[in-house]
C-alpha positions in Angstrom: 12.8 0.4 -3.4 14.9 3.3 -2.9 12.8 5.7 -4.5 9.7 4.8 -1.7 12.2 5.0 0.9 13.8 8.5 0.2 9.8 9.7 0.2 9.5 8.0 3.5 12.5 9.7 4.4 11.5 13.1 3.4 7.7 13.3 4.4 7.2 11.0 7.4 7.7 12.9 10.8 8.0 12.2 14.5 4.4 11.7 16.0 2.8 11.2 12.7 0.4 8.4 12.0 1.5 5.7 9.1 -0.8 3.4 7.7 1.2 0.8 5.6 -1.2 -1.4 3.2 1.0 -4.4 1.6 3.4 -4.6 4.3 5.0 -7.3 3.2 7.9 -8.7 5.3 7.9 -5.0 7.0 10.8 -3.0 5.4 8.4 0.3 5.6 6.9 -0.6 8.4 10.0 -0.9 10.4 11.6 2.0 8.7 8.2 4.3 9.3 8.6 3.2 13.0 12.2 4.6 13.6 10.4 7.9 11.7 7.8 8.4 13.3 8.8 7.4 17.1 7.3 6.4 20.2 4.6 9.9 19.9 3.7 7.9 16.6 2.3 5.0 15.7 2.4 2.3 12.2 -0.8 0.7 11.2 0.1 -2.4 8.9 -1.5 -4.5 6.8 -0.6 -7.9 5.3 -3.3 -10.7 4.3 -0.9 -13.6 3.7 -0.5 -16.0 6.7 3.1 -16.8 6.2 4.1 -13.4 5.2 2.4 -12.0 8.3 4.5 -14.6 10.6 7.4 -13.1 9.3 6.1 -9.5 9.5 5.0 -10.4 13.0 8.8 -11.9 13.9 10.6 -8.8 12.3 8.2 -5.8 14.3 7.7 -7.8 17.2 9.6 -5.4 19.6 8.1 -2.1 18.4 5.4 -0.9 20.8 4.2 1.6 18.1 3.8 -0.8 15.5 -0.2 -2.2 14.9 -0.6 -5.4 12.7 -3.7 -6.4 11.1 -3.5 -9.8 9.0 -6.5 -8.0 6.7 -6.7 -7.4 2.9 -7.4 -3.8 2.1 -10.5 -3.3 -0.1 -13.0 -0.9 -0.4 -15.7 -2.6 2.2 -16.2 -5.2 4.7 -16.3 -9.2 3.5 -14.0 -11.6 3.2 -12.1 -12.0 0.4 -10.0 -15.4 -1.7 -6.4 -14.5 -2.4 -3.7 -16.9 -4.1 -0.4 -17.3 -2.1 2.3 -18.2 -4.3 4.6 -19.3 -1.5 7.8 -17.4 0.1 9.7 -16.5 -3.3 7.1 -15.3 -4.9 4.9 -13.3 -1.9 5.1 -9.8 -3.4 2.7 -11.4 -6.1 0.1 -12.4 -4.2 -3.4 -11.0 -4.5 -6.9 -11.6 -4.9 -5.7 -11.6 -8.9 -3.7 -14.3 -11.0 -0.7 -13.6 -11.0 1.8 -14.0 -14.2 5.3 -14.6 -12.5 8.2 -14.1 -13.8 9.4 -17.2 -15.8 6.8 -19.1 -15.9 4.2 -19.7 -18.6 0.6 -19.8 -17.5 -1.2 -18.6 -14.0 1.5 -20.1 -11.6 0.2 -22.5 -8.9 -1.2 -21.2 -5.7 -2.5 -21.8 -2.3 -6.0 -20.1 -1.6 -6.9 -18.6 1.4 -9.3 -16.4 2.6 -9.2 -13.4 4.6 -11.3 -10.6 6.6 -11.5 -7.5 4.5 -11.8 -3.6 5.5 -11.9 -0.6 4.0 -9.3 2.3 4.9 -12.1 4.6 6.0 -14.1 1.8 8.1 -10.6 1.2 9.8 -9.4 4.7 10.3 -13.3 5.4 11.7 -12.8 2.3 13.7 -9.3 3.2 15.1 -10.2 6.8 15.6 -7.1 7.5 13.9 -5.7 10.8 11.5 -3.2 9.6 9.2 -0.9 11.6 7.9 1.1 9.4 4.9 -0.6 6.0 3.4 1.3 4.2 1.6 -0.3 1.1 -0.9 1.4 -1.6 -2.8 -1.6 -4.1 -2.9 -0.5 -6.0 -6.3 -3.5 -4.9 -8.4 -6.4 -3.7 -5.8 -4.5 -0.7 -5.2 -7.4 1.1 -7.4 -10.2 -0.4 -5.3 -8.8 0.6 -2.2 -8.5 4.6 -3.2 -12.1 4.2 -3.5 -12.7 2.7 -0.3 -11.2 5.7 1.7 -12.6 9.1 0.0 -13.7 10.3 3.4 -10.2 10.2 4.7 -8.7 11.6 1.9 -11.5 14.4 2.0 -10.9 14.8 5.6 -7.4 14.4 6.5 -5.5 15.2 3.5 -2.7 12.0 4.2 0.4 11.7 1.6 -0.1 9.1 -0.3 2.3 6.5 -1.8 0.6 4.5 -4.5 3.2 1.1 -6.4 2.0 1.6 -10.0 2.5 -1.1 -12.8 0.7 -2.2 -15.8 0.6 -5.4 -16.3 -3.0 -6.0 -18.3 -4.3 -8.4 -16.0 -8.0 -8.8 -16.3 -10.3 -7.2 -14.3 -7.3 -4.6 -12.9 -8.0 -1.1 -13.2 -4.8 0.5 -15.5 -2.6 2.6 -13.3 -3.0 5.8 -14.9 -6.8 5.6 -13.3 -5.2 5.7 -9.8 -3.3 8.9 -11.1 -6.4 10.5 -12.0 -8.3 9.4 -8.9 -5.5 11.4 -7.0 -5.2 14.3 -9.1 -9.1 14.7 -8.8 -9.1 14.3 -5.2 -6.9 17.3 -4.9 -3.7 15.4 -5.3 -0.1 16.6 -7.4 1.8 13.7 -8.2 5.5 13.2 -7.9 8.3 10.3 -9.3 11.5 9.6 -7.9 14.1 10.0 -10.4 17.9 10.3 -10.6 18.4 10.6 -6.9 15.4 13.9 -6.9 11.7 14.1 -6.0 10.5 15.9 -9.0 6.6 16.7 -10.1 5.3 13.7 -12.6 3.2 13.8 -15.7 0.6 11.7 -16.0 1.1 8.7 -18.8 -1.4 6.3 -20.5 1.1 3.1 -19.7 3.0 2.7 -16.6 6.4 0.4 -15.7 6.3 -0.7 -11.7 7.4 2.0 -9.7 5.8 4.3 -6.4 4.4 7.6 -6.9 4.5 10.3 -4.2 1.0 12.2 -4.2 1.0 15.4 -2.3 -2.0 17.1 -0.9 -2.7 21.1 -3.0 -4.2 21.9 0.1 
C-alpha cells in the first residue's frame, strides 16, 4: 500500500541498488525502477510460476530490472509452497494459508522451487544494496536471518510486511522487530500521511515497517 510506497518514495535514490523479495505482480519493482534509474538496478524475487509470468510480462522492458523465480529463505534447497491461484497469490507461501472467507486451509497447487539466501545471493551477485524490502507471507523472519552479513556490512533500509496471524510454525512479528532493532535498526510506521518512529508491540495488524540503519 501507500504507506510502502511513500517509503519507497522517500528513501530509494537514483543509482541505488533494490532488492525486492515477494514481488508479486511487480508494483515495487516497477516503481523502484523509475527510482532508482538506468545507474541502478532492481533485484526481484517471486517463487510462484504464474505470478512470475505476470511479473515477467509487466517489467519486461526495463533493462535495470533482474528477476529470479526463487523463494527467499535463509539457505540453499528447494523448498514446497502452496499456490492458491490468481485471486488469492499474495497468500501464497511455504505455510497454509487461512484466506479470507473460507473455513479450513483453502485448496492449493504445490510446487516446488530453488531457494537462496539474501547473503548467498548478494555474495553471488557481487551486489551492495541499499533498501530491501520483504513481504514473504510468513518467512519474512527466516529470511532476516539468512542475510546478517549484509545487514552487518552494508547497512540497507529495510522494509519488512508485518502481520499476526498465529499460524503455526510462523515466528510472531514483533520477533522481526527485535531482530532489527538488535541489528542496529530504528523502526518507523506510516501513519496519517507522516513517517513517524514506531514502538514496538507484542501483536501486530498487516502493515510495512520502515527500519532505518543508527549508523
Amino acid at each position: 500500500g501507500e504507506g510502502l510506497t511513500r517509503m519507497l518514495l522517500a528513501h530509494l535514490k537514483p543509482g541505488m541498488t533494490f532488492l525486492d523479495v515477494g514481488a508479486q505482480l511487480g508494483y515495487f519493482t516497477l516503481l523502484g525502477a523509475w527510482l532508482t534509474g538506468e545507474s541502478g538496478q532492481v533485484h526481484s524475487f517471486e517463487p510462484t510460476p504464474s505470478t512470475f509470468d505476470l511479473l515477467q510480462r509487466n517489467s519486461q522492458s526495463k533493462p535495470n530490472i533482474h528477476l529470479n523465480r526463487l523463494a527467499v529463505t535463509s539457505d540453499r534447497g528447494t523448498a514446497t509452497l502452496n499456490d492458491y491461484g490468481a485471486s488469492f497469490s499474495a497468500f501464497n507461501s511455504i505455510y497454509d494459508a487461512k484466506l479470507p472467507g473460507q473455513g479450513g486451509p483453502a485448496k492449493a497447487n504445490r510446487f516446488e522451487v530453488d531457494t537462496i539466501s539474501i547473503d548467498q545471493y548478494v555474495e553471488q551477485e557481487k551486489l551492495s544494496p541499499d533498501f530491501v524490502k520483504i513481504d514473504a507471507e510468513n518467512s519474512d523472519y527466516e529470511i532476516l536471518t539468512g542475510m546478517e552479513d549484509t545487514l552487518s556490512k552494508f547497512r540497507p533500509i529495510m522494509s519488512v510486511e508485518v502481520g499476526d496471524m498465529d499460524i503455526e510454525g510462523v515466528r510472531p512479528s514483533k520477533d522481526i522487530v527485535h531482530f532489527l532493532v538488535e541489528n542496529g535498526y530504528q523502526p518507523y510506521e506510516y501513519s496519517d500521511g507522516e513517517i513517524a518512529k514506531h514502538t514496538a508491540k507484542d501483536c501486530y495488524e498487516y502493515r510495512d515497517l520502515l527500519f532505518l540503519p543508527e549508523s
